[in-house]
C-alpha positions as CSV (number, residue, x, y, z in Angstrom):
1,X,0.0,0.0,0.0
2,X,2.9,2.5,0.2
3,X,2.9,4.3,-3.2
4,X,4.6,6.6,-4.7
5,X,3.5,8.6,-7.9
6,X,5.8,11.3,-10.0
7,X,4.7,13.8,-12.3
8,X,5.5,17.3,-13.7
9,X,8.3,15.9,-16.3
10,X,8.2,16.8,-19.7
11,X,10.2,18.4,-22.4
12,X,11.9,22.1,-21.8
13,X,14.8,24.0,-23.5
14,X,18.2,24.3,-21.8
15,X,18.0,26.8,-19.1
16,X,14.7,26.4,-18.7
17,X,12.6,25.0,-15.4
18,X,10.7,22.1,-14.3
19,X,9.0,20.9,-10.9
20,X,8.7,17.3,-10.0
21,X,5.8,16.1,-7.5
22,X,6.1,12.7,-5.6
23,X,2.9,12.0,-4.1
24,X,2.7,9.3,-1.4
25,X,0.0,6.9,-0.6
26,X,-0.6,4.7,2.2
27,X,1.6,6.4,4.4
28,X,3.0,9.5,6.1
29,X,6.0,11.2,3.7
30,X,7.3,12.9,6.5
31,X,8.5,10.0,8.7
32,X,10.8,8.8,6.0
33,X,13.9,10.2,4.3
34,X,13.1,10.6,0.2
35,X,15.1,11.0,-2.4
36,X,15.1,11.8,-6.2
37,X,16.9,9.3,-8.6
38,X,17.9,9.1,-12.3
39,X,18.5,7.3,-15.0
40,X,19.3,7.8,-18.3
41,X,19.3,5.0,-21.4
42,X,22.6,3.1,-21.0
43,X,23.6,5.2,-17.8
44,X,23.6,4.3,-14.3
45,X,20.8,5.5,-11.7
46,X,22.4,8.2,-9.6
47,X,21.1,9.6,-6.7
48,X,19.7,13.3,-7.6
49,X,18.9,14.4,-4.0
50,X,17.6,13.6,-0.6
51,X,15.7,15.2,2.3
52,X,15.4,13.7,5.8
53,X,12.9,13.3,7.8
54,X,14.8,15.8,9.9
55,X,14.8,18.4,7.1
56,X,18.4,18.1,5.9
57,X,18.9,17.9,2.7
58,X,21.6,16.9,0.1
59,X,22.3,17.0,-3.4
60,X,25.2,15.5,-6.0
61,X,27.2,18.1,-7.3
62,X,26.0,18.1,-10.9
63,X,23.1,19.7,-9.9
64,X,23.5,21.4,-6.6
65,X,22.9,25.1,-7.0
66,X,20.2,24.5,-9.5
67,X,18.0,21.5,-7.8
68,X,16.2,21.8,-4.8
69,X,14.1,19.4,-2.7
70,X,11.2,20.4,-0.6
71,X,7.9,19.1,1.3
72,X,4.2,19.8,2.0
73,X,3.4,17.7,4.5
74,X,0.1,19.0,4.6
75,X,0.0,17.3,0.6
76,X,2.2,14.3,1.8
77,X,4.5,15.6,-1.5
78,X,7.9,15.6,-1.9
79,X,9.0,18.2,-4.9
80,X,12.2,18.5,-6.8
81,X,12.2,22.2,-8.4
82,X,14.8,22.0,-11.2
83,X,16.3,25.4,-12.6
84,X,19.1,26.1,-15.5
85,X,18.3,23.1,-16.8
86,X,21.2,21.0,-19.4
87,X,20.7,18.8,-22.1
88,X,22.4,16.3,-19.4
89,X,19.8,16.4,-16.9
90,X,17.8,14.8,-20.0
91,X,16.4,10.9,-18.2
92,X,13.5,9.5,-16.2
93,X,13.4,11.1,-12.6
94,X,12.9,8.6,-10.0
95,X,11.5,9.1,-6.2
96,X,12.0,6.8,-3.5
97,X,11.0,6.4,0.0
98,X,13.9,5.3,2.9
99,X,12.5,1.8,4.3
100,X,15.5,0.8,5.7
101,X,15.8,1.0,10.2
102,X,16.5,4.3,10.0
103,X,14.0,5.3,7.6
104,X,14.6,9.4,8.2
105,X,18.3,9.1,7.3
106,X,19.4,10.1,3.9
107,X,23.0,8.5,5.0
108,X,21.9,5.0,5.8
109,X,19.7,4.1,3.2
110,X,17.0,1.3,1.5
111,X,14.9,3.0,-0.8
112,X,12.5,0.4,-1.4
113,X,9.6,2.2,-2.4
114,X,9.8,3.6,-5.9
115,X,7.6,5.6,-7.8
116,X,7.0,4.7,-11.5
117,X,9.4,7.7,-12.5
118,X,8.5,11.0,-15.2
119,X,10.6,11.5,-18.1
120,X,12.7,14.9,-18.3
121,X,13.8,16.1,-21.8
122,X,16.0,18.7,-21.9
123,X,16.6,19.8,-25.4
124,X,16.7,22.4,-27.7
């Protein structure tokens, strides 16, 4: 029953902006760390960003400065606003709920739940 749904992807020029949703079901976002994946055709997923349960949050450098993570508890939402975005950022966008023992870290991690992802095209 936990569930996670993205949306907001879609395709946007180079320096242009984009905000992700991930909606939860079946259980309370804020208890858990959550973080935004990626993945690309042929590429690894990387880890895009992550917010604790605590309200840290963290991002990888290729897109710290432009990419930040939020939450509406209120919505039970998580949201990945995306700025200046580059033809690399280009893949399907990925949340993910912490259900490892310490399921409010974003250091100790088991994202089990996953969303279903939203595509991101950056192009001109």
């Amino acid at each position: 029953q936990l569930q996670l749904v993205e949306s907001g992807g879609g395709l946007v020029q180079p320096g242009g902006s984009l905000r992700l949703s991930c909606a939860a079901s079946g259980f309370t976002l804020d208890n858990y760390a959550i973080g935004w994946f990626r993945q690309a055709p042929g590429k690894e997923r990387e880890r895009v960003s992550c917010t604790s349960s605590g309200g840290t949050t963290n991002y990888a450098d290729s897109v710290k400065g432009r990419f930040t993570i939020s939450r509406d508890n209120a919505l039970n939402t998580v949201y990945l606003q995306m700025n200046s975005l580059k033809p690399e950022d280009t893949a399907s966008y990925y949340c993910a709920a912490n259900g490892g023992p310490i399921r409010g870290s974003c250091l100790i991690t088991d994202f089990r739940s996953w969303g279903q992802g939203t595509q991101v095209i950056v192009s001109s």
